[in-house]
N, C-alpha and C positions, 0 to 999 in steps of 0.2 A: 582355268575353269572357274565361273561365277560361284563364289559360297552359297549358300543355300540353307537360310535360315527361318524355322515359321517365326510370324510376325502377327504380332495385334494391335489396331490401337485402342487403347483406352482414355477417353476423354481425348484433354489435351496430349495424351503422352502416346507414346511409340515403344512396345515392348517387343522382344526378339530372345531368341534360341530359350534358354532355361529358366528364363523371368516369363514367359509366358507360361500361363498355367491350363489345368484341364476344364475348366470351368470360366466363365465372364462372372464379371459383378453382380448382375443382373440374375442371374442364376442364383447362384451363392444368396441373394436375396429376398429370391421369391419361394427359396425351396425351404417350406417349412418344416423338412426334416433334416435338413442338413446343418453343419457345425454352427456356432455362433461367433466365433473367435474373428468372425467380419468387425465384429463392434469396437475388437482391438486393433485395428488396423490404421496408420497414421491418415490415410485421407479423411475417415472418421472423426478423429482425432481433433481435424481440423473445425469440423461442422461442430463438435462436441465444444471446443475451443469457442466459438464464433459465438455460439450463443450462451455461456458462457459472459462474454464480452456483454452481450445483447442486454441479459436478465440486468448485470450489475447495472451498465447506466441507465437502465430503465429506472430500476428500482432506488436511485443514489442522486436521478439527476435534480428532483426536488427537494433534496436537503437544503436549510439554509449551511451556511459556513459554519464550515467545523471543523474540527481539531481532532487528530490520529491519534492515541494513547496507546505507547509498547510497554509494556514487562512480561515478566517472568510471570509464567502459568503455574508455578513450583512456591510462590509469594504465599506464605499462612494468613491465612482471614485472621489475626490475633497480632499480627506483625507491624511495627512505626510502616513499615512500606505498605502496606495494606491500609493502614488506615491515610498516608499522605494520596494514594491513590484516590480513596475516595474524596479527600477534600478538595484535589486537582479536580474531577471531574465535576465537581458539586461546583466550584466557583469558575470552572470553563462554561457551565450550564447556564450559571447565571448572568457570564457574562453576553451570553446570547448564541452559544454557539453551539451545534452537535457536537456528540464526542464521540468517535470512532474506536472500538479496538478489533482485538481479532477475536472477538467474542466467548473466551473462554475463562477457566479459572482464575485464582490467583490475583495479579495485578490489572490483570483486562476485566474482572468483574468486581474489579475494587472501583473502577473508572467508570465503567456504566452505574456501578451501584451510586457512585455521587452523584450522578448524570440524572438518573433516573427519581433519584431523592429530592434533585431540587426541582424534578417536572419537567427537566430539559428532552433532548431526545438525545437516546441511547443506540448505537448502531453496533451490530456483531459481526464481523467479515470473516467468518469461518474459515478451517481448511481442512479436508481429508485427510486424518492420516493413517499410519501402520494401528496406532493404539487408540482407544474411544477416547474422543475429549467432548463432553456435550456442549451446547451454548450455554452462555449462563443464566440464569435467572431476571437478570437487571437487562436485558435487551430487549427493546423494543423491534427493532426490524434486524433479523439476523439470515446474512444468506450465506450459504455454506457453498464452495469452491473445491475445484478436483486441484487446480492448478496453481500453484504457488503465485507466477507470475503475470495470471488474469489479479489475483489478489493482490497483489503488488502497485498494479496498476490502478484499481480502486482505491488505493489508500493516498496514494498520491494525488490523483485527478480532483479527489471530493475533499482533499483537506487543505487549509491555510498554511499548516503546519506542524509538526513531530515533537511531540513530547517524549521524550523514554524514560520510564522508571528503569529501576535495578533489574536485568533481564541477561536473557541465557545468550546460544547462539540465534535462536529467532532474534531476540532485540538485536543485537548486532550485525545480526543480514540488513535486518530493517534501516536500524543508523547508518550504516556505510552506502547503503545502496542510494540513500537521500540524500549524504554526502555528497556521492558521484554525481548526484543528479541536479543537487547548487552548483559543485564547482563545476562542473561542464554545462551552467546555462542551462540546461532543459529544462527546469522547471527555476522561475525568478521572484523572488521578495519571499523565500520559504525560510521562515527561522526552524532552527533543530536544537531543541534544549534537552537537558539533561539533567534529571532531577537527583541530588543525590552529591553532592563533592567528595562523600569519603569512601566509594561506589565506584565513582566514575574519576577520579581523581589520581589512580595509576595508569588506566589510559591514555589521559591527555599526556601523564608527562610521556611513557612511549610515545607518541604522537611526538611530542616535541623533541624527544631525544635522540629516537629514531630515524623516522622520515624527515622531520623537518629539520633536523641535525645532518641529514646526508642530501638533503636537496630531491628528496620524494615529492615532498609539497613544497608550498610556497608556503609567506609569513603570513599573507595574506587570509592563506586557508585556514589560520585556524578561529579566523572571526564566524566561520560558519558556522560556529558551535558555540554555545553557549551553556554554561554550567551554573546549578543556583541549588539550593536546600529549603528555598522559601517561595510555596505556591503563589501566592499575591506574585511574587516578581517574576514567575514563568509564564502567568496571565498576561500579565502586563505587554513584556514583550511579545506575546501574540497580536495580541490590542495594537500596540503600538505598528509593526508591521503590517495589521492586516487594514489600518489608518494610514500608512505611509502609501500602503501597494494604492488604496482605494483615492488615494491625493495624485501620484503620478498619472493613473489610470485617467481621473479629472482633466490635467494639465495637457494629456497628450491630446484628447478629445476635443478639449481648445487649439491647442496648437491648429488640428488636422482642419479645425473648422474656422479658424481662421485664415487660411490658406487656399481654400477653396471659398470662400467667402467673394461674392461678386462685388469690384471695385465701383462703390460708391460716384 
């Protein structure tokens, strides 16, 4: 005997037996007394998500090039870190670039605070969390994010490249995920410095002792990082990169057009 299941469909999808409910979406959505707990529901989620996406390259896509700044939000405004923060971002400003962080305390508002000192532009890339964190003061356009990795995405697409001050597990999601992101190609000509050698200077050697000691990574990979104590020289290698990316960019532009170039 045929089983015998009710069935509905919803959009694209096909629900059956106890996935179907007593109510349609449509209901649940026009009925202004009924629960709200629609607005948590992933296909929401998704629209919630999308624009999301929307706002940030709306609002990111006219920056000129700039530069991502991670630290620690825990960083004292009285602290050598707090103050190389703001001279980072004061001579990133000057040298013609935005400066990105996640727009909060600490070493993200040591960075805009440079940023914003030497007249440059200052960007805050918020995130929601359990506990209040506000934007900081020194942000000129700051937009605040439900979603870790809508933010993630914004820091990467609108920047040249990663600076990190002394930072907690946030800066270290944020390094390694930029990591992943040079050594698999996805993103190309992205330096990732590190400001700081007695800071950052027992993780390289794990790095080296560890992984690249067991064959995790390659010897290769550890050029992807670069470590320095001296603003001017974490500048520079921006500079320098974001000269090298802008010369290849040139060259291949020739190339393409010299190859479709109609024979003389």
């Amino acid at each position: 005997m045929k089983r015998t299941r009710p069935e509905r469909r919803q959009g694209p999808a096909l629900v059956r037996g106890q996935l179907v409910t007593d109510s349609t979406h449509d209901q649940r959505l026009l009925d202004r007394q009924g629960p709200a707990d629609w607005v948590h529901m992933d296909p929401w989620r998704v629209l919630r998500i999308q624009a999301e996406f929307v706002e940030g390259f709306g609002q990111l896509a006219e920056l000129p090039t700039a530069v991502t700044v991670f630290g620690s939000a825990r960083t004292p405004d009285d602290s050598p870190e707090y103050k190389t923060g703001v001279e980072l971002g004061l001579k990133l400003a000057k040298a013609g670039y935005a400066v990105i962080t996640g727009g909060g305390p600490g070493a993200m508002e040591a960075a805009n605070k440079g940023a914003s000192d030497a007249g440059g532009i200052s960007v805050g890339l918020g995130i929601e969390l359990p506990f209040e964190q506000r934007m900081n003061d020194y942000v000129d356009l700051g937009i605040e994010f439900r979603y870790f990795f809508v933010r993630k995405t914004m820091f990467v697409k609108y920047s040249c490249g990663f600076i990190a001050l002394p930072g907690g597990f946030g800066t270290l999601d944020e390094l390694f995920e930029a990591l992943t992101l040079v050594q698999t190609h996805k993103v190309t000509s992205f330096p990732v410095v590190l400001m700081g050698s007695r800071f950052w200077g027992g993780l390289i050697e794990w790095i080296k002792g560890s992984l690249l000691a067991t064959g995790k990574i390659s010897a290769h990979d550890l050029d992807l990082i670069q470590i320095t104590d001296d603003v001017d020289e974490a500048v520079n290698i921006i500079v320098e990169s974001e000269h090298n990316r802008s010369k290849r960019r040139e060259e291949e532009l020739e190339a393409v057009a010299s190859q479709t170039a109609e024979p003389q």
